[in-house]
N, C-alpha and C positions, 0 to 999 in steps of 0.2 A: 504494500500500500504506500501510495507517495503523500508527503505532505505538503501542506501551502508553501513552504519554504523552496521544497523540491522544484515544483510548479514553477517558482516565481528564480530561481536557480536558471533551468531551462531558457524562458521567458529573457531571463536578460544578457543572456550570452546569445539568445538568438537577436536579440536584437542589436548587442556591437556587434554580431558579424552581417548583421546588415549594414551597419553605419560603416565597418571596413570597407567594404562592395564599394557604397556611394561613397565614396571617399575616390573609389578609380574611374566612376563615371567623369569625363572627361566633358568641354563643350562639343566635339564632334560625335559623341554618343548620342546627344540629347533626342535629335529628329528619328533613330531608328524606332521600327514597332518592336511591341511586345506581343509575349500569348495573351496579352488583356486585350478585349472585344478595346480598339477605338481609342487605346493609349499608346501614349507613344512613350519612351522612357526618361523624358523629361517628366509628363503627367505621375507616370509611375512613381518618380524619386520622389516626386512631392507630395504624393500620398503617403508612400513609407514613411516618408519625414513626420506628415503630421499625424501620424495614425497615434503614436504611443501618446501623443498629447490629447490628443479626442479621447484616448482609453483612458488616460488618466480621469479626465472630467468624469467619465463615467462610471469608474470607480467612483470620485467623490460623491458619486448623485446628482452632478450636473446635466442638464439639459446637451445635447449634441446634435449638427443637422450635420447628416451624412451625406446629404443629397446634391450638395454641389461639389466643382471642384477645389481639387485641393491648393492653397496657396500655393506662388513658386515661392521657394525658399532663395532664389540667388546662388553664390556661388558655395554658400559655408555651407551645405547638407549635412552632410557629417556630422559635423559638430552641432546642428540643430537638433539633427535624431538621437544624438546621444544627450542631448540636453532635455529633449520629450520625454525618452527613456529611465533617467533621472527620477524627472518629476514622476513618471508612471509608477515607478520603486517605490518612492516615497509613498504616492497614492496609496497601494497596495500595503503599505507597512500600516496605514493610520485605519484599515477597517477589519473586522473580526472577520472568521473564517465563514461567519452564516450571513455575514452581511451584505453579501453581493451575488446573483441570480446564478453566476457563472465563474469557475476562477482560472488563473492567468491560460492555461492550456487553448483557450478559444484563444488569445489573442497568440500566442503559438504556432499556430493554426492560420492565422493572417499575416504573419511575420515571415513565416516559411513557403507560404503560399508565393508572395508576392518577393520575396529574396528569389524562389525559384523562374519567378517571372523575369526579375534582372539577369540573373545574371544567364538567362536563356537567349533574352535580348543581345547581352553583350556577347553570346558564343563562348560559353568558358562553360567547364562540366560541374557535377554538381558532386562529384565525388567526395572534393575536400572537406564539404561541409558539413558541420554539426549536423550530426542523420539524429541524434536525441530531438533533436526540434522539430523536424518534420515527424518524425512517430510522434510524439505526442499528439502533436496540431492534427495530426490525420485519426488518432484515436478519437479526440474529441470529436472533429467533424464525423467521422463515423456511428457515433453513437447518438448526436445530436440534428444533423443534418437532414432532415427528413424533402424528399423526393418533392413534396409541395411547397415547400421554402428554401429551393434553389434559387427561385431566379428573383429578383434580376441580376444578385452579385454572382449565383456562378451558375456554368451550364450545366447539361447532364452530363454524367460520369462516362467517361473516354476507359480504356482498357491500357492499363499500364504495359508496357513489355517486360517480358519474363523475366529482363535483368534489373527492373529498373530498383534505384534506390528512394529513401525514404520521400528524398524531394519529389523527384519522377511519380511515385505514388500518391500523394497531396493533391500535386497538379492534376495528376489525370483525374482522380475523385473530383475535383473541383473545378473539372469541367476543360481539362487543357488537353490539346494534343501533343504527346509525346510521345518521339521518335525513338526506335533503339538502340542504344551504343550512343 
């Protein structure tokens, strides 16, 4: 059995190895697509950027509208997402273990998701990456994810290939095509 701690362990080492990633996004990266329907990896970095900030609010009980886009952050990414990330730790320190709907593993789950999205964009594999984060994030969305509340954030489930790893497995759950090798 894993604890809050465990959880929240996971959660933020997936998210400096996301802030590492945008750390190499470059301005010539910015216009390529992603496996996101309609983003490009400018859009994309500025959503990972502000994701852990909107998580935090909502760990506090703050009100959040997900439904536009996300600010551009400029050049400093990195160090904004590690600055959200921060604030999302702390969030997560200041409430009890029964006081929020859902705990850190969903946002795991979003962190993994969309790091698999970059750095699919930028053409680099997903081998080296913390595979603890994407199991986790794909256990939850497994267990929570139900078929009528896919859409509009992800499509239906794609069929992983036979080698794929934890990233590769997320993604396709969540609606990505992914290629094998």
């Amino acid at each position: 059995m894993t604890t809050r701690e465990d959880e929240l362990a996971v959660l933020a080492r997936g998210l400096d190895q996301a802030a590492g990633i945008v750390d190499t996004v470059d301005e010539s990266d910015l216009a390529r697509s992603t496996p996101c329907a309609d983003w490009t990896v400018s859009a994309l970095v500025d959503h990972l950027v502000v994701a852990p900030e909107r998580f935090a609010q909502m760990v506090r009980g703050e009100e959040v509208d997900w439904s536009g886009p996300a600010p551009s952050r400029g050049d400093h990414r990195g160090e904004e997402l590690r600055r959200g990330a921060a604030d999302l730790m702390e969030a997560w320190q200041g409430v009890g273990s029964n006081d929020t709907p859902m705990g850190p593993d969903w946002q795991s789950a979003e962190v993994a998701i969309h790091t698999y999205d970059l750095v699919a964009a930028l053409g680099r594999p997903t081998d080296g990456l913390d595979q603890e984060v994407a199991d986790r994030g794909l256990a939850f969305m497994r267990a929570n994810l139900k078929p009528e509340m896919r859409e509009p954030a992800f499509g239906a489930e794609h069929t992983a290939p036979e080698d794929a790893d934890a990233y590769e497995r997320i993604a396709a759950f969540a609606g990505r095509a992914v290629a094998a090798g």
